[in-house]
N, C-alpha and C positions, 0 to 999 in steps of 0.2 A: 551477545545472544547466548541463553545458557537452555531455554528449554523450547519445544516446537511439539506441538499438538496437530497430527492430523486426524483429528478425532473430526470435526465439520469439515473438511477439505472436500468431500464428495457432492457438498449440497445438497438441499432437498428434495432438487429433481435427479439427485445421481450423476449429472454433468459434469460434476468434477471441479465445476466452478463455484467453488463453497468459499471459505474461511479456513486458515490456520489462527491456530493458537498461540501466540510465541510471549516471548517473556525479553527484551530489549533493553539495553544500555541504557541507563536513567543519568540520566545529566544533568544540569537544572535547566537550558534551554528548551531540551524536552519532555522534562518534566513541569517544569513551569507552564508550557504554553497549553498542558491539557487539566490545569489545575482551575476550578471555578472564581470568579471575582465575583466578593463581595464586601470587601474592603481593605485597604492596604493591609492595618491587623494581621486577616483571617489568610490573607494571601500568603504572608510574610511566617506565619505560622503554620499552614500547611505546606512552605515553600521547606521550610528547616525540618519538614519530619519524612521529606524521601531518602535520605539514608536507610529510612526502617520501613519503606513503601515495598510493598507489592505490587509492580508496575508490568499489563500487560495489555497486547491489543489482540485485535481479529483482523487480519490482513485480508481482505478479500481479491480472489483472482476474477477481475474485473471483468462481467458480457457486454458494457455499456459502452460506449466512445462518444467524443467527442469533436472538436474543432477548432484549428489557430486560423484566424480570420486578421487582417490588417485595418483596419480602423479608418476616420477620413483625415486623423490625424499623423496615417504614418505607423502608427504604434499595433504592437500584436495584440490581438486578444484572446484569451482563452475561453471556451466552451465547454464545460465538461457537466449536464446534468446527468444526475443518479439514476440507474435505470430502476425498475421498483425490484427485477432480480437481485441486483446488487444490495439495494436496500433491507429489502429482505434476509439476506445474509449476514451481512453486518450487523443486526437487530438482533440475529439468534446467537452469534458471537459472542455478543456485549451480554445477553443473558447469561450465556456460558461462564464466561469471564466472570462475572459478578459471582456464581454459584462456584465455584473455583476457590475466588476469595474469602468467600464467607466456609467454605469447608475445610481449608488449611489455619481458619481461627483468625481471619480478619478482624481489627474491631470497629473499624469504620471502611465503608465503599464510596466508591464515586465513577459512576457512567461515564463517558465525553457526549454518551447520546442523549443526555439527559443535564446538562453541565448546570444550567438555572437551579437544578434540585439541590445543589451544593454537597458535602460531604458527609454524609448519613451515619451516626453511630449505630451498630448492632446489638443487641442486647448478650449475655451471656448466657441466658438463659437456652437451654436448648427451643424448646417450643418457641418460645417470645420472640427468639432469635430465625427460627424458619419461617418465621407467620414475617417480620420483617422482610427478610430476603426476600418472599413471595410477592408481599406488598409494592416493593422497588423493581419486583422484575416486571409488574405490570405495566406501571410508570413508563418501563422502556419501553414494553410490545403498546401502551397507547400514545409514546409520544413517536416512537420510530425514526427513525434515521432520517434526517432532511438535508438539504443543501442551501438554507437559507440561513446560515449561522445560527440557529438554536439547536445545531450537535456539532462538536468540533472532530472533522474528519480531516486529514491528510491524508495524501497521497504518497508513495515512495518506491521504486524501481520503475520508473515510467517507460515501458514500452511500444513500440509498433507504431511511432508517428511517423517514421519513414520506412517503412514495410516492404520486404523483400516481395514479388510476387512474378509469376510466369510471363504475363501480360502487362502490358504497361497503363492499361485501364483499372487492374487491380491494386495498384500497386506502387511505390516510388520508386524502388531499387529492383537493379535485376539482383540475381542469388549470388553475384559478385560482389555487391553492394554499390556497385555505379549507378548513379542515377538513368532513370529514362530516358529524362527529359533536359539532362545535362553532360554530353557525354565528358568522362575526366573527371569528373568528381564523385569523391566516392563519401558511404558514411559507414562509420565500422564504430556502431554501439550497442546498446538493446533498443533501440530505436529499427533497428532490422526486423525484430522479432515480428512474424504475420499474426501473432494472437500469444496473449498473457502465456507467459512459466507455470503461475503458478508457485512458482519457488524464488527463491534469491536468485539472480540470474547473470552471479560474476564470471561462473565457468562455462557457461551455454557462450554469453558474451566473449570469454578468450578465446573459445575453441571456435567461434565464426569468425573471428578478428585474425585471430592464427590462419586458419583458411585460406581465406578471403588474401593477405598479405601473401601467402605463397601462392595464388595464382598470381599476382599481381606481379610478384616477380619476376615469374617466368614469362608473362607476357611484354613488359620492360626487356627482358635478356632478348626475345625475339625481335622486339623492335628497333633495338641498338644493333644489335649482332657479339653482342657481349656479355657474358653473366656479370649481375650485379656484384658489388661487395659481398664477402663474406659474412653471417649473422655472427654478429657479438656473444 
């Protein structure tokens, strides 16, 4: 990670539930999987030119949720459609991003909201080059962000499937992170979280895992009659 924009992070209604702007680790696994296919060639060609890419996204802090359902097979399924908030965010992101790129002197862009359109050269020209960028921002605001594979969207710090809450109707975990509905079993990740960060949520997650470990402790020491081990 080298650069973080909360320039969208407020959203459009102010909620707070917008988009950052970040600029991430380019690998070829991720950068390959947000690269368009149109033939080994062009793949294989746009694949060898991310050393010199400008690679970034719009992380949206998600109002939408979903659902893990078990199948009649056994097997889990995931649920997750886009709610049109979310949608909407992410569309004005990929704007941004695009106008981002072509103002630090891009000379070609490329959406993932728009992936079919393939990799767009920019003209040099000043004007030629603005009336482009306008042309392609359109593109985005008329194709918009879907979830039926014609935008390529992932997911990343996935929070709040097992959700701390007061009540056990609200909720999986009590604020200990023990289950309700399971007593002794605990779950100590961002899966605790009752609603998105918003941010990267490695140190939200240690300081509740931290926590959360030293009650557990101390209520082990009560039940034995003995303090535990000493912490390493």
């Amino acid at each position: 990670m080298t650069t973080v924009s909360n320039a969208a992070s407020g959203g459009r209604d102010g909620s707070h539930y917008g988009v950052k702007l970040e600029c991430p680790s380019v690998h070829p696994a991720f950068g390959g999987s947000q690269l368009p296919w149109s033939s080994d060639v062009d793949f294989k060609r746009h694949l060898l030119r991310l050393p010199n890419a400008f690679v970034t996204i719009a992380l949206c802090r998600d109002k939408g949720s979903g659902s893990v359902i078990i199948d009649k097979t056994g097997k889990p399924r995931i649920y997750y459609p886009l709610s049109q908030h979310d949608r909407n965010e992410l569309t004005d992101g990929a704007e941004m991003l695009v106008r981002i790129s072509a103002a630090v002197g891009a000379s070609t862009v490329m959406s993932s909201v728009i992936p079919a359109k393939g990799v767009v050269d920019l003209p040099s020209e000043e004007n030629e080059r603005r009336q482009a960028v306008d042309a392609y921002v359109r593109l985005i605001k008329e194709h918009g962000v879907t979830a039926d594979h014609r935008s390529n969207v992932f997911s990343a710090h996935q929070m709040g499937t097992a959700r701390m809450s007061a009540r056990p109707g609200t909720g999986v975990t009590k604020d200990t992170g023990e289950m309700w509905a399971m007593k002794g079993v605990y779950v100590a990740d961002s899966s605790l979280f009752p609603t998105p960060s918003g941010a990267n949520p490695q140190i939200t997650t240690l300081a509740i895992v931290f926590d959360m470990a030293e009650r557990l402790e101390r209520k082990l020491s009560e039940l034995t009659g003995s303090k535990m081990p000493s912490k390493l």
